[in-house]
Phi, psi and omega in degrees: 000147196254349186249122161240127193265149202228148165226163177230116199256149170235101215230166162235139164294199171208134185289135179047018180248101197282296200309029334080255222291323129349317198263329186279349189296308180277354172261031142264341164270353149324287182308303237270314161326305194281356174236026149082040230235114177268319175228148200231134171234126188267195178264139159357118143062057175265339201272339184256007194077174182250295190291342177268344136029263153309346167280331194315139171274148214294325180299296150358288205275357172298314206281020201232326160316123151227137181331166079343065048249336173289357172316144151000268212306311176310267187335315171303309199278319187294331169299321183280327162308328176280303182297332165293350181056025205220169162268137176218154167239146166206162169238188197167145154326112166256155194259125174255157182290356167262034189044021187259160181254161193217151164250095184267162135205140187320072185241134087349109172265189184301300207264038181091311164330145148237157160228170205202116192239138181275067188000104192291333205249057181275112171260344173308329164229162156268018177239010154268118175273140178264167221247156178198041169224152126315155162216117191229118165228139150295116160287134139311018170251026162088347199228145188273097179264159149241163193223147189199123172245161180011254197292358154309312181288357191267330180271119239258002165267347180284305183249025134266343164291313214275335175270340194290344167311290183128042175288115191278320199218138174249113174286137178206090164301137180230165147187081181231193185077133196072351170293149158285093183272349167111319177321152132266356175247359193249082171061236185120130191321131173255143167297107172321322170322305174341300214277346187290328191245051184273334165300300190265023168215036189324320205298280154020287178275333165276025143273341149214058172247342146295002183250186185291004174274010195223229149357284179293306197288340149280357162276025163247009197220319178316278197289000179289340167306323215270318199301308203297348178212052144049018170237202199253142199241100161259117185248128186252145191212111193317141163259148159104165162258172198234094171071220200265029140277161192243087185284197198204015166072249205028029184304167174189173180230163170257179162232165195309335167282356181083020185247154185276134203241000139199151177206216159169154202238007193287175190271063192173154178300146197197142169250128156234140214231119163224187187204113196262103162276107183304340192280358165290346197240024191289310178231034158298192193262325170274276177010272183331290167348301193280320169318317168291000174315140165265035191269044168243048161253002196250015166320311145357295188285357150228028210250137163273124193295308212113337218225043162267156185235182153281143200301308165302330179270333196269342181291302186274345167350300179307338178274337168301291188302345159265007174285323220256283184313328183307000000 
């Protein structure tokens, strides 16, 4: 089949409340059966929450973990997937079989299967390990996917090793927009307030989930994953606030040009629906792209400068450093 229908969900969680966040995974995934949606993507840790996380004490966040495959939750995508006949992702804390915790996520395919992508850049606690594989599959929807979560898209070999997989479409689970990112030109903290009061004042808050604490600052980074390696981008992104943040939603999908085939800026839990004709991507512009490669001019790119950090020391810097001027 050259056609696949694709959703991208935007929902706000509730920190550490799975049964909640469970019933919305599942009243979307209602919907999304019901507008006939073949591969369905929630948000980043949407089942076990996020931003509070980082508070967590190393015990807090074990007992907030469940295993792979036999977990709650891991159980819960695959029943829903079945009775839905669809594919869906959700994330969540995984308790992993070396006893180590990952900001894992979850796709369940129709026929039972699962796959499990580890956060390769994970930084929310220091007692979440970060992942040190891709992860690339065949669907039964005729397309090849790959998964990436949040900070895994900002670094542009992550998604070109992930189209050399030979990935047609990239789920890239989110929970950004609204950081204190330490930049100054890179998004930045909403007034919570926006959001409480997003009912007598929407306009308020989707201005500045279309502005550069949103909207705009992915759109200097996004659709270039999708254009630069010929595929199809589904971003799925938590909404609302999350602890003392703001996310911004926008979910949206892409098509192999980088252009957006559907999205939305509202202030509010969401579906957003495309239908990824696959046969674009024979003679995008990234395709093409990828084909012109020289590589054995990119030894480099596997090589070390000295001068790497951990994903984590380099996200919170800036706060060290305002502790230290303080």
């Amino acid at each position: 089949m050259s056609i696949v229908r694709a959703g991208a969900v935007q929902f706000q969680h509730r920190p550490g409340d799975k049964g909640y966040n469970r019933s919305r995974v599942e009243f979307f995934t209602r919907q999304a059966r019901e507008q006939g949606i073949q591969i369905l993507v929630f948000p980043e840790c949407c089942l076990s929450g996020y931003w509070h996380l980082r508070k967590l004490s190393d015990a807090e966040l074990e007992a907030l973990a469940e295993p792979i495959p036999e977990g709650e939750c891991t159980q819960f995508l695959i029943r829903l997937a079945q009775e839905n006949q669809l594919t869906l992702g959700a994330g969540l804390v995984e308790q992993g079989s070396d006893g180590r915790l990952y900001n894992s996520y979850v796709v369940a395919l129709p026929d039972g299967q699962i796959h499990v992508h580890r956060k390769l850049h994970a930084f929310i606690h220091p007692h979440i390990a970060s992942g040190d594989r891709y992860t690339v599959f065949d669907t039964p929807h005729g397309c090849r996917v790959g998964i990436l979560i949040c900070y895994d898209n900002n670094l542009v070999e992550n998604a070109r090793s992930t189209a050399l997989l030979g990935a047609d479409v990239l789920l890239a689970p989110h929970q950004t927009g609204g950081c204190d990112s330490g930049s100054p030109f890179a998004m930045g903290r909403i007034d919570p307030q926006l959001w409480q009061r997003r009912e007598e004042d929407p306009h308020a808050i989707e201005a500045e989930f279309r502005g550069p604490k949103g909207r705009e600052w992915l759109l200097r980074w996004l659709p270039s994953r999708a254009h630069d390696n010929g595929i199809f981008l589904v971003f799925s992104n938590g909404v609302g606030q999350d602890d003392d943040e703001v996310r911004t939603g926008n979910s949206m999908i892409l098509d192999p040009y980088g252009r957006i085939l559907s999205e939305t800026c509202e202030a509010a839990d969401a579906l957003v629906t495309a239908d990824l004709d696959l046969t674009l991507r024979a003679r995008s512009t990234g395709a093409r792209w990828v084909r012109a490669r020289r590589p054995e001019l990119y030894g480099m790119l596997t090589e070390r400068r000295g001068d790497e950090e951990n994903t984590r020391k380099i996200r919170f810097e800036h706060l060290e450093k305002s502790a230290e001027d303080a």
